[in-house]
C-alpha positions in Angstrom: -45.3 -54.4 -66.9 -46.4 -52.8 -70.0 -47.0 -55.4 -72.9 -47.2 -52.9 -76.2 -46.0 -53.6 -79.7 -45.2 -49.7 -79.3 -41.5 -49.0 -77.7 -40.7 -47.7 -74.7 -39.0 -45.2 -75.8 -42.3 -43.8 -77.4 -44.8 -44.3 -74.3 -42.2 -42.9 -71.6 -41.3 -40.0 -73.7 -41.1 -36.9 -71.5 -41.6 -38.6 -68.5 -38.3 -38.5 -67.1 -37.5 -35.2 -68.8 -36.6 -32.7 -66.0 -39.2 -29.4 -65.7 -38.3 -27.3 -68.9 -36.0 -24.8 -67.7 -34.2 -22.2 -69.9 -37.4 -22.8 -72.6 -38.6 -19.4 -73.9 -41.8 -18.4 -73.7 -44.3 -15.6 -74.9 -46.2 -13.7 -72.5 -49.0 -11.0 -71.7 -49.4 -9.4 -68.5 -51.3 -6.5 -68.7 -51.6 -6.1 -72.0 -47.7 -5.9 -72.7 -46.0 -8.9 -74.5 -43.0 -10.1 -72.4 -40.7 -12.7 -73.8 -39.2 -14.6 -70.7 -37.2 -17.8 -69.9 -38.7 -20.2 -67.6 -36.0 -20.7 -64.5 -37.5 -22.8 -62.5 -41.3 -23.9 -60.9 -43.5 -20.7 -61.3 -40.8 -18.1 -62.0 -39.0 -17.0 -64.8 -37.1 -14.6 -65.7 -38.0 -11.3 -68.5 -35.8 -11.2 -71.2 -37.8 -8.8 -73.8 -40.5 -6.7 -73.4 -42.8 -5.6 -76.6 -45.2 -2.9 -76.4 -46.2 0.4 -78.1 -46.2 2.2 -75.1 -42.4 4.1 -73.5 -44.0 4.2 -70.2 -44.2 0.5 -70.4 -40.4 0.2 -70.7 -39.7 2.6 -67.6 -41.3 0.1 -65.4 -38.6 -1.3 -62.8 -40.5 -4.5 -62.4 -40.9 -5.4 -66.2 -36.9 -4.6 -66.5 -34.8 -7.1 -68.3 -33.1 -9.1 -65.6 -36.5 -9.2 -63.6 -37.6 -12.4 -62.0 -41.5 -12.7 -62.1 -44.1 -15.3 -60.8 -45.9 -17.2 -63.2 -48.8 -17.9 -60.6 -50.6 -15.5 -58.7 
């Protein structure tokens, strides 16, 4: 029991959220900036890719579509 002049509502916030799936997120791997949504626990999924370079598009694994691992 919790005795707080502070409302529940307040202290439990997040805590029985589910993991934050389908929130975008910025990333760099290799020095290219990928902009993926998280799918599920250590994968998500690349939705944009940003980088100077053309040979950095032509890379299967960094397609659009492409499910990556968030941990090595």
């Amino acid at each position: 029991m919790i005795w707080s002049i502070v409302p529940s509502e307040f202290i439990f916030q997040g805590y029985y959220e589910p993991p934050a799936q389908g929130k975008k997120e910025t990333l760099h791997i290799s020095g290219v900036t990928m902009i993926v949504e998280v799918t599920g626990f250590g994968q998500a999924k690349i939705e944009r890719l940003i980088s100077p370079y053309a040979r950095d598009y032509l890379r299967p694994e960094w397609m659009p579509g492409q499910v990556i691992r968030l941990f090595p």
